[in-house]
C-alpha positions in Angstrom: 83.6 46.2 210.8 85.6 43.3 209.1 87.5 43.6 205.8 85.1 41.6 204.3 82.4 43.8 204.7 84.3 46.5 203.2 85.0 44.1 200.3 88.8 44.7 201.0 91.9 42.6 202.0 93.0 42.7 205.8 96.3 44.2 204.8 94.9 47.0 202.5 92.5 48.0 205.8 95.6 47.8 207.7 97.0 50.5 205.1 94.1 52.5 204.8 94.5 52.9 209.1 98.6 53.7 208.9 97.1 56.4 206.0 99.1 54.9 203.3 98.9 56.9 200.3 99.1 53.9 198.3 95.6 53.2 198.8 93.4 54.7 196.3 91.0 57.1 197.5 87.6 55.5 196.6 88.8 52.8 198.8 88.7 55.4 201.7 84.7 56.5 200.4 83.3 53.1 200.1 84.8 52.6 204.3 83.0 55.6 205.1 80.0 54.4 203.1 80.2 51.3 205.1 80.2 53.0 208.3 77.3 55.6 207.6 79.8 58.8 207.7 79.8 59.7 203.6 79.1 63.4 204.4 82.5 63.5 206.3 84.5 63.1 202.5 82.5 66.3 201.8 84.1 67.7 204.6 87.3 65.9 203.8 87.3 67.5 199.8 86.3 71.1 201.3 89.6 73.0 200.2 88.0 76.2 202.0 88.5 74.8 205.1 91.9 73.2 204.7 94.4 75.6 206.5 97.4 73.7 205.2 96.4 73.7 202.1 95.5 77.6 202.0 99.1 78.2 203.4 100.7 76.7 200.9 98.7 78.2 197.9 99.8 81.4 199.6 103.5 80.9 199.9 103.7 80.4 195.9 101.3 83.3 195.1 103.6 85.9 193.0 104.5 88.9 195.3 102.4 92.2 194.1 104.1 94.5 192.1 104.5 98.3 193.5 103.0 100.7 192.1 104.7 103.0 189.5 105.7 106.4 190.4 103.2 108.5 188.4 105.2 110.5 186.2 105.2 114.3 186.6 103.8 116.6 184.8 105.9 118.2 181.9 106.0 122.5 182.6 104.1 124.1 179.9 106.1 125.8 177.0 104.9 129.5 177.3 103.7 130.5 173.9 105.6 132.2 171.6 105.3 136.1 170.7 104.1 137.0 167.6 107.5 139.0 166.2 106.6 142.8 165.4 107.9 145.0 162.4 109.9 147.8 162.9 107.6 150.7 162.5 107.0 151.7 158.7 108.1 148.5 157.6 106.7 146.6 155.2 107.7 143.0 155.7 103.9 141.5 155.9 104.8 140.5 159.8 103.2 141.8 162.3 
């Protein structure tokens, strides 16, 4: 199909073929308009199945962090013993 009927200059469709990135990208849909094949920009704009793409969003994910060491357990303090009196003494303790 002719530049013409795309409605664009001979040397912008020889652009569009060497994948200049120049050329804006609704230049690219109305070619694929043109020739019937629209669905393939859907194809083209599906990030799920661009590998390169997922690749690279990968290498600049932040590493995980480890997990903390769970801190242990503190011992319990035994409990104190209630102090006793000597016997026949009259301190009000125990």
């Amino acid at each position: 199909m002719s530049a013409w009927a795309q409605g664009r200059t001979l040397s912008t469709v020889r652009r569009m073929e060497k994948a200049d990135v120049h050329v804006p990208i609704h230049f690219f849909a109305h070619a694929l308009h043109v020739f019937g094949e629209i669905q393939a920009l859907e194809n083209l704009l599906d990030t799920s199945n661009d590998e390169i793409g997922l690749t690279l969003m990968n290498e600049h994910l932040p590493m995980p962090m480890p997990m903390p060491m769970p801190m242990p357990m503190p011992m319990p303090m035994p409990m104190p013993m209630p102090m006793r009196s000597k016997a026949g003494g009259t301190s009000g303790a125990w």
